[in-house]
N, C-alpha and C positions, 0 to 999 in steps of 0.2 A: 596519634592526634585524631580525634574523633571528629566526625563531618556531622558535627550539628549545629543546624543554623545557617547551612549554605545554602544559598541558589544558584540559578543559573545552569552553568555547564559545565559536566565532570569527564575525567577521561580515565580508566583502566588500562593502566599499561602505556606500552609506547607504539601506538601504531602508525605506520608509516604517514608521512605526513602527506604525499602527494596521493595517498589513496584512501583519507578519510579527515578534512581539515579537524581541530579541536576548538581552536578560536582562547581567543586571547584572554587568561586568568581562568581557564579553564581549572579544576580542581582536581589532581593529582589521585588516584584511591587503590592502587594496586599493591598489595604488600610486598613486592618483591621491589620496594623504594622506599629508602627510609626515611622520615619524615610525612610519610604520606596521610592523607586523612584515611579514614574506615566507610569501606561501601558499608561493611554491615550496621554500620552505627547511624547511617546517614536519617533522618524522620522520613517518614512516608509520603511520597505525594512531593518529595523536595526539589528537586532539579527540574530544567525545563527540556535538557538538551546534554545525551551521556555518550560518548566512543568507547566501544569497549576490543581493546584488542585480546578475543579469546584464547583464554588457553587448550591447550591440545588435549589433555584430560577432559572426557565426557563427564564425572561427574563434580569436576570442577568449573565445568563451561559452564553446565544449567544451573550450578549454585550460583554463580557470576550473576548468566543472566538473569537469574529469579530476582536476585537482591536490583539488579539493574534495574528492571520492570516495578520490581517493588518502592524505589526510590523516586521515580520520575513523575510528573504528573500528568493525570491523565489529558492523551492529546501530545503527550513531550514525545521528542525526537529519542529515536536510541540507532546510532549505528553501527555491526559488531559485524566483525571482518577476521578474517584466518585466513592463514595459507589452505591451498586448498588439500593437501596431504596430512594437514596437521588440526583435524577437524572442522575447517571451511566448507566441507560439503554438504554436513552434517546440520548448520547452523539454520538454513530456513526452514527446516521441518522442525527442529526442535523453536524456534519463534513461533512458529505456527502452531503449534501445541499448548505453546502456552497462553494460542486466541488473539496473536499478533494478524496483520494482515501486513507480506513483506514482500519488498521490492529486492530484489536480486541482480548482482551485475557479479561484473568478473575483470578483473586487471593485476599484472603481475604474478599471475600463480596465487594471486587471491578469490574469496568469494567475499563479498560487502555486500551487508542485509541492510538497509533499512526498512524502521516500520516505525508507528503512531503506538503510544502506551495504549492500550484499551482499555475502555472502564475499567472492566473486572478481569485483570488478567487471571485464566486457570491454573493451578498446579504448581503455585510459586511454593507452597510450603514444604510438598513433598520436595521438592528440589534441593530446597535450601537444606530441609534435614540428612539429604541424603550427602548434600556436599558440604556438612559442617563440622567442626568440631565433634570426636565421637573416637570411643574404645574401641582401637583396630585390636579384634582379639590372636591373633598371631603376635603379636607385641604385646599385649596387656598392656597399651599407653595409652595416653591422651594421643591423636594424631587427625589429620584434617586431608583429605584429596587435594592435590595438587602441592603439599609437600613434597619431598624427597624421600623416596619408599615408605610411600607412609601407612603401609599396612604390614608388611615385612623384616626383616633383618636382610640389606641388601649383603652379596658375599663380601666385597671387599672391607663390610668393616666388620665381617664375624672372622673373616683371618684377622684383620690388626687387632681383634680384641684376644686373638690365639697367642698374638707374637709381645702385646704389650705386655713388657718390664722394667718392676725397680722407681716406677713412679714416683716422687715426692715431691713435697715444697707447693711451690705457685704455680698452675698452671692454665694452658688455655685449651678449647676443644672448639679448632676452627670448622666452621661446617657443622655446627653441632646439631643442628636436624630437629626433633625431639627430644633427644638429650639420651639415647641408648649408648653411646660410650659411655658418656660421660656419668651414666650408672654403676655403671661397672665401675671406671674409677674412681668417684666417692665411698665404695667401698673400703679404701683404703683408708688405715686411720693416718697415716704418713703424709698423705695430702693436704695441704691448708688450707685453699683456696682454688676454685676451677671457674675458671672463663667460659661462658658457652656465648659463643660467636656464630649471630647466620643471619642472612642478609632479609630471609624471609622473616616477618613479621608472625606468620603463624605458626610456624617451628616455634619460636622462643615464645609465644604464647603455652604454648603445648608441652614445651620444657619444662614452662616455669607450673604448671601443673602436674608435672611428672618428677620431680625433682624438690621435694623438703627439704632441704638440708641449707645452716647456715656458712655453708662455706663457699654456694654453689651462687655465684652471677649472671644474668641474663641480660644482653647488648643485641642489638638488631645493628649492624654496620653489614656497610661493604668493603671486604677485604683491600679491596682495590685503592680506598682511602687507607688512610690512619685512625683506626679505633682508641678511642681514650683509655689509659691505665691500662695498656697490655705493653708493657718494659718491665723488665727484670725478673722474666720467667723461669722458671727453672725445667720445663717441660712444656713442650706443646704436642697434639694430637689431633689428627687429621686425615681425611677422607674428601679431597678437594673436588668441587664438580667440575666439568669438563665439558659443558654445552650450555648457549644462553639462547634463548629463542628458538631452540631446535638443532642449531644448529653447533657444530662442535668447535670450542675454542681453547686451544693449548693455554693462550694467555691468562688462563682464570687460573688454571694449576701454577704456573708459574706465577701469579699476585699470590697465591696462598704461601708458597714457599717463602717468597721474600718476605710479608707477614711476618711469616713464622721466625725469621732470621732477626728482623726490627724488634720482635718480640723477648727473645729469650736473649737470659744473660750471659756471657761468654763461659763455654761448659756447659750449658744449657742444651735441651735433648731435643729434636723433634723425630714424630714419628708418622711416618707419610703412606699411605697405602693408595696406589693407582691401581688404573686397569695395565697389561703389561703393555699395551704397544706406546704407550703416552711417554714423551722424550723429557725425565723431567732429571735424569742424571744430572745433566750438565748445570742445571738451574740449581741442585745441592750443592754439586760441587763447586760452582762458585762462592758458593755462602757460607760452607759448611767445611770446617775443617777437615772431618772424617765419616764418611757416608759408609753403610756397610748394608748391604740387603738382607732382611732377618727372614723373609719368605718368600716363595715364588709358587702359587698354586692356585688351577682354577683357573687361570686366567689375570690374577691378581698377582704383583708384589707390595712386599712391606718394606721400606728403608729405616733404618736409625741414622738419624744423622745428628753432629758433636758440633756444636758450634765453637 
């Protein structure tokens, strides 16, 4: 949903309420929510008043705030807050760089900058280009900073791409990132159809550029919900994350699993690749008729499991 033609006051992300208010009909722009508008789309000079809660990626931060500074008008409020280990400390000197003049405080293990847009903020372009869209050459994809190894092939999914077999029919590729599984399995001509599911808006942007083919779907949900048209799969395939905000949460691997179960049709496969210490046995085996581990290495296993 594109932010053109908004005013007023936008918020990036979810930042704590008692340590940066947003104010009422504030407008939504983070891609890790679906339905949200587009900082980058938003006109120049738009907003009067933006919260942005930074992410912990340096050259995700300064892309944020470049587009940030770039959206507000001059004179507009911007205030952009981080834990302080998770690049909060970092944030008043990069404002300041960009020709901010910023006020600093500290509450909760946070750092909260504010500051005034400046006429001419500096250095917004090199920013933006550095945190945008762009050819990470170790992949040869489309991939963007502050996706999910987005410059890489992270290990847990080059074992499940080791261990996966016998693919066919319908299927889904939850987590799909940029869409590097879910390459590899279009290769197959057995396949009819592949799901590529992720909650980030700019994975499946990135996807849907890395990925011709007309069998291949691209969905921005959150697992956590019920995504439209994933029943009666005959396969699914996954690599589920395991931290939101920094911090680490069993419950996302286990929303992916059950997913995976709502999803496919009885016989239906899934194939799950964690880190090893993640407890997600017991969340197959409730779902899963017949769970079997296809790998253990590295630090990673791979499960099949038989609905």
């Amino acid at each position: 949903m594109p932010a053109k033609g908004i005013h007023g006051q936008g918020v990036y992300g979810s930042p704590p309420l008692e340590l940066a208010a947003t104010g009422a009909g504030a407008v939504q722009l983070s891609p890790l929510i679906p339905g949200a508008s587009v900082l980058e789309d938003a006109p120049a000079e738009n907003f009067s008043r933006l919260v942005i809660a930074a992410p912990p990626g340096a050259l995700e931060r300064r892309f944020v705030l470049a587009h940030g500074l770039r959206a507000l008008k001059p004179g507009g409020e911007l205030i952009a807050l981080a834990p302080k280990d998770k690049g909060g400390l970092r944030l008043r000197k990069e404002l300041e760089a960009f020709g901010c003049q910023v006020t600093e405080s500290a509450r909760r293990h946070h750092r909260i900058c504010a500051c005034a847009r400046p006429p001419a903020p500096q250095g917004l372009e090199a920013a933006i280009k550095a945190g945008g869209p762009q050819i990470a050459p170790a992949l040869g994809l489309w991939s963007q900073p502050g996706v999910f190894s987005w410059d890489r092939l992270d290990r847990g999914s080059a074992l499940l791409l080791e261990a996966l077999d016998g693919l066919a029919g319908r299927g889904a590729d939850l987590g799909a990132g940029v869409g590097v599984l879910a390459k590899a399995v279009l290769q197959s001509p057995a396949v009819t159809h592949l799901a590529l599911v992720d909650i980030d808006r700019r994975a499946v942007e990135a996807a849907r550029s890395n990925i011709d083919d007309p069998r291949a779907a691209f969905v921005q949900a959150d697992l956590r919900d019920a995504p439209p048209d994933l029943t009666g799969l005959d396969f699914v395939i996954m690599n589920p994350p395991f931290h939101e905000g920094g911090a680490q949460d069993h419950a996302l691997g286990i929303a992916f699993v059950a997913a995976a179960a709502r999803a496919l049709r009885r016989g239906g496969t899934c194939w799950l690749v964690a880190n090893r210490h993640l407890p997600y046995e017991a969340a197959l085996g409730e779902r899963f008729k017949a769970v079997t581990r296809r790998a253990d290495e590295g630090g990673y296993k791979v499960y099949e499991a038989v609905k």
